[in-house]
C-alpha positions, 0 to 999 in steps of 0.5 A: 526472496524471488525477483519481484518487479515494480508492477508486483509490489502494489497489490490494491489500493486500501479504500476506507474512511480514514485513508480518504480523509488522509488523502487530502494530505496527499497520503495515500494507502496500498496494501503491497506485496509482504517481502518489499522495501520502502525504497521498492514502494516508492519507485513502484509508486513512481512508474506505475502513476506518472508525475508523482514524486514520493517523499516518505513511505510508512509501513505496517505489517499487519498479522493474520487474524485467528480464525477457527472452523470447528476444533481447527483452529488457523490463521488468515494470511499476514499482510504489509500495508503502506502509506505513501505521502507525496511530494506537494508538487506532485500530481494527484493518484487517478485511481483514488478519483471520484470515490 
C-alpha cells in the first residue's frame, strides 16, 4: 500500500437525498480513497474540518458496474464509500452548508 496522507483519503463528499436527511443526525458520506482504514477517515476527517471530533465510521466497498461497449465487455472502477457519524458537541461539516 503507498503512504497515503490525510489530504488523499477524502476524494468527494457524496450529495444525495438520503445522505442529506442523514445529516441531520450528524452523519455525513464521503466517497474515499479504496485502500483506507476507518482509523485513517476518522483523523482525515479530524484535520481537514476543524472542530469535529468523529465518534464512529461506517464503510461499503462498493463493486464496479458491468459496462459493455459492443462485444467487450469490462467493469467501471470499485470504489469505497464512508459514513461519518460525529460526536453531538462537535461543530457541523462547512462544506455540506447550503445545499
Amino acid at each position: 500500500m503507498a503512504d497515503i496522507r490525510y489530504y488523499d483519503v477524502i476524494l468527494k463528499p457524496v450529495v444525495t437525498e438520503k445522505s442529506m436527511n442523514a445529516m441531520a443526525e450528524k452523519k455525513y458520506t464521503f466517497l474515499v480513497h479504496p485502500e483506507v482504514t476507518k482509523n485513517q477517515i476518522k483523523e482525515a476527517v479530524e484535520k481537514m474540518f476543524e472542530g469535529t471530533k468523529v465518534k464512529k465510521v461506517n464503510t461499503m466497498n462498493l463493486d464496479g458496474k458491468k459496462r459493455r461497449r459492443g462485444m467487450v465487455v469490462g467493469r467501471t472502477a470499485k470504489s469505497k464509500k464512508a459514513i461519518v457519524t460525529l460526536t453531538e458537541d462537535s461543530k457541523d461539516i462547512e462544506i455540506f452548508e447550503g445545499l
